[in-house]
TIKE-162228 format. One record per residue (C-alpha): residue number from 1; residue in three letters; x negated, y, z negated. Coordinates in pm, whole numbers, plus 50000, padded with zeros to 5 digits. Each point is the difference from the previous one (the first is absolute). Last residue first. Layout:
<sites>
+-----+---------+-------+-------+-------+
! num ! residuo !     u !     v !     w !
+-----+---------+-------+-------+-------+
! NUM !     ALA !     X !     Y !     Z !
...
+-----+---------+-------+-------+-------+
</sites>
This chain:
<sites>
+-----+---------+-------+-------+-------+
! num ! residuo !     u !     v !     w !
+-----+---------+-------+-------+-------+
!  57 !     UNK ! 32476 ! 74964 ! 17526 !
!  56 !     UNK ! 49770 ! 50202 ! 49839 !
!  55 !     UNK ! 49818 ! 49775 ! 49630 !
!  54 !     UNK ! 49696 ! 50134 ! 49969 !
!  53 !     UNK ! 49958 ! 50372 ! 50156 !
!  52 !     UNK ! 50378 ! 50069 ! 49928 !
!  51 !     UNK ! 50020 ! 49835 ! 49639 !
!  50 !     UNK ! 49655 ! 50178 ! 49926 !
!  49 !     UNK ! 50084 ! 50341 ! 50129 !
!  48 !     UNK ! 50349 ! 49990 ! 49779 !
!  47 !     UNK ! 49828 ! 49924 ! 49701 !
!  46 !     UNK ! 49743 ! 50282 ! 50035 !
!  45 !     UNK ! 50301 ! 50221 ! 50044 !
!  44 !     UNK ! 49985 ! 50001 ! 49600 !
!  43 !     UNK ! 49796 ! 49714 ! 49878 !
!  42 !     UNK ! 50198 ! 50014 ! 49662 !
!  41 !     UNK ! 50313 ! 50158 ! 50107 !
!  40 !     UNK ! 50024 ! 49834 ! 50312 !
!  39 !     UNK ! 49907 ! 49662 ! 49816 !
!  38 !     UNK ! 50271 ! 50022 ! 49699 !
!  37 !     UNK ! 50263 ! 50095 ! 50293 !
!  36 !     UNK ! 49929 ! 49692 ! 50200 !
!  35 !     UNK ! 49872 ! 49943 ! 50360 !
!  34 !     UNK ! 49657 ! 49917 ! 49908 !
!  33 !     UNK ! 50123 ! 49745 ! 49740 !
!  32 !     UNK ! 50270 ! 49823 ! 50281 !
!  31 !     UNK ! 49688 ! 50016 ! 50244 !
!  30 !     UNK ! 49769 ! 49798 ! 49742 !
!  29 !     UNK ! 50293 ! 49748 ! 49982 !
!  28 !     UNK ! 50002 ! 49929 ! 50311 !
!  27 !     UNK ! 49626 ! 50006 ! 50047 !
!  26 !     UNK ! 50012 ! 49745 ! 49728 !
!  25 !     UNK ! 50266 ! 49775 ! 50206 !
!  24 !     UNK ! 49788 ! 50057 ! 50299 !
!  23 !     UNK ! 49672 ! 49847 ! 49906 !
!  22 !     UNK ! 50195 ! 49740 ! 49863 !
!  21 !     UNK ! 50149 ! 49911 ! 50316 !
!  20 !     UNK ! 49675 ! 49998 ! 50195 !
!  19 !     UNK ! 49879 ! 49781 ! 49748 !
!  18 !     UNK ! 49693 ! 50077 ! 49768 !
!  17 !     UNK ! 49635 ! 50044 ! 50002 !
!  16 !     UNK ! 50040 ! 50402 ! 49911 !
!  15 !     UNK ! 49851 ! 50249 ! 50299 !
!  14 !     UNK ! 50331 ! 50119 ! 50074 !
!  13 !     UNK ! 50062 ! 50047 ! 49582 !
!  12 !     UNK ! 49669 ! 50185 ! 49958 !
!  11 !     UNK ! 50042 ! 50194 ! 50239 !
!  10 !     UNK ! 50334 ! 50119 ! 49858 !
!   9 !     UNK ! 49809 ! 49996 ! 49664 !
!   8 !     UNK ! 49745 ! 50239 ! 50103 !
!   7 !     UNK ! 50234 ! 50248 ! 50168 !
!   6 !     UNK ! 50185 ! 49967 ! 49654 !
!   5 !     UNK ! 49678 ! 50119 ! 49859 !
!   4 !     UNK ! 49973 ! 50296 ! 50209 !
!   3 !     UNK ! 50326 ! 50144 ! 49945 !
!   2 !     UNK ! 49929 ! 49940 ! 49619 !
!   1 !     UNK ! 49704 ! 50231 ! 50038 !
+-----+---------+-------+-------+-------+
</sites>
């Protein structure tokens, strides 16, 4: 459930009015979250499929 509401807010944020460079210092941020400790053990490996799908490299 919390999986899919971070899905929601990812979209959310690429679909947001703002700057390009805005849009990427949230997604920054979001990607620091998703690749912390408190997230893995919250959203388990959840956390780890959302930072790949989203935010690969």
């Amino acid at each position: 459930m919390i999986v899919k509401a971070l899905e929601k807010v990812i979209t959310a944020i690429n679909q947001a009015d703002v700057s390009g460079r805005e849009k990427n210092e949230v997604k920054s941020l979001l990607r620091k979250l998703l690749g912390s400790k408190a997230a893995a053990s919250v959203l388990g490996p959840g956390a780890q499929s959302l930072a790949a799908k989203y935010f690969a490299e």
